[in-house]
N, C-alpha and C positions, 0 to 999 in steps of 0.2 A: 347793419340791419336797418338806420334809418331810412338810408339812402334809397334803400330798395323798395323800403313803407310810398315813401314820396315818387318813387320811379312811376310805382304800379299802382298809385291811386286816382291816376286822369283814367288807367283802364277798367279799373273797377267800377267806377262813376259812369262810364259808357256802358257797361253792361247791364248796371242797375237800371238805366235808364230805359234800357231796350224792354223793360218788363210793361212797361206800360198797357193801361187799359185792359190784360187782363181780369177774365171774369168768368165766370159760368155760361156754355156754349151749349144752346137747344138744338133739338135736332141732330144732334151727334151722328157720322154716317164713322163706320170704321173701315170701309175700305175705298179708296179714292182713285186708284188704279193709277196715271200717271198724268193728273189733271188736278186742279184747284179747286173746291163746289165749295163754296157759299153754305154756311151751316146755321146765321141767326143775322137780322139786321136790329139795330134798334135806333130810334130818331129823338133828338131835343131839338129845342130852340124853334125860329119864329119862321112862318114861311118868306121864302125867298132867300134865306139863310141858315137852313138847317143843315145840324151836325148827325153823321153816322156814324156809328160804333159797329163794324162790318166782322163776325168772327169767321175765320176759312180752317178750313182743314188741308192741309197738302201734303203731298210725299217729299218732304224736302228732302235732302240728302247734304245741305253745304250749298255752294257759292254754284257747284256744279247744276245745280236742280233745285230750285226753288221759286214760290211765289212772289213775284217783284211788280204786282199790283191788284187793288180792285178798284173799280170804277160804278160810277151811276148812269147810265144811258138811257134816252127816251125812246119811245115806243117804235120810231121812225129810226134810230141808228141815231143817232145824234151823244154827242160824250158830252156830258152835262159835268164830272167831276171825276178824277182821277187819285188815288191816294198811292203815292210808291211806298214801296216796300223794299229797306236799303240791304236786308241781310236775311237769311235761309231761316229760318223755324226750326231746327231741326227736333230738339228738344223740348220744342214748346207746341204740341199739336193737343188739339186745336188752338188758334189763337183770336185773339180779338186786336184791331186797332181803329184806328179814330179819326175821321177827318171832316174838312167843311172848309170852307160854307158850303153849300149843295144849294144851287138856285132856284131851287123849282117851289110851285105852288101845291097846299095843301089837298090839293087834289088829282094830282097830276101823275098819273101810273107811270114809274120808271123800272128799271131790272136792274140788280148790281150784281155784280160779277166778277170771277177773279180770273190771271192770268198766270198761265208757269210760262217762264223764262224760257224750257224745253217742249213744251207739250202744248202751248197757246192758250186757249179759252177751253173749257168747259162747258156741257151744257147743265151744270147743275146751277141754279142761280136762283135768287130771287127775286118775286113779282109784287109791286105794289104801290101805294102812298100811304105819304104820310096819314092820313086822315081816316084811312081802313086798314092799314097794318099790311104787312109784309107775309108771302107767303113762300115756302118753296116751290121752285115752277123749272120746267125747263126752257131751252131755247137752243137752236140749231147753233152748232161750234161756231159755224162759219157767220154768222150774223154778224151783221159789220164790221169783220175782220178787218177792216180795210181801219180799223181805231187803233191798231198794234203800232202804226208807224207816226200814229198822232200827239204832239207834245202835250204833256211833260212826258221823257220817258227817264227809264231808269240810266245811271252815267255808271253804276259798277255794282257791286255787292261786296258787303263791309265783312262779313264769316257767314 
């Protein structure tokens, strides 16, 4: 019995781990159809290095179908910040996770937005800075699609 305590404690510690930065998600949408929207952003830290806390909602299903990023892009198509996303949600919708630095200035209107693995971008997203807050907004799917094949991207999905 020990053995199997210490076999399967590196795995339980990777799953704990994956709980991160959950929180309470505004704007709750309950049907996504087979796309990733953008349901809440929230912003800390200093401009030119702030952190987003980005919650999405997705129809994951597993490794097969799921959200494997969102990003911060400027007004021009320009990918200002990318956050992967290593493993499927399935069980945990909506979720929340966390990345940065994000380079932009306190005033400076960007969109974030998420992507499926299967279905690409979304027009459900959000519009905003730091400095006036974030709103839901839409944006054409196709809007600088051409960021799908721009580094970092995802190398696999973990479950």
């Amino acid at each position: 019995m020990k053995n199997i305590v210490i076999l399967c404690l590196p795995l339980v510690l990777y799953i704990m781990s994956c709980k991160e930065d959950n929180g309470t998600i505004e704007n709750n949408t309950n049907n996504t159809g087979d796309k990733a929207e953008i349901s809440s952003v929230s912003i800390s830290g200093e401009e030119g290095s702030y952190s987003f806390s980005v919650g999405i909602k997705s129809p994951d299903t597993g490794c097969n179908q799921y959200a494997d990023w969102w990003e911060v892009i400027s007004e021009d198509g320009e990918l200002l910040y990318r956050r992967i996303l290593g493993h499927s949600h399935v069980g945990e919708q909506p979720f929340v996770r966390s990345g940065g630095p994000v380079p932009i200035k306190k005033d400076q209107i960007v969109y974030v937005r998420a992507h499926m693995n299967t279905s690409k971008y979304g027009n459900k997203v959000f519009k905003g800075s730091v400095g006036e807050g974030f709103t839901e907004s839409t944006l054409d799917s196709e809007f600088a699609n051409d960021l799908e094949t721009k580094q970092p991207l995802p190398d696999g999905c973990a479950f």
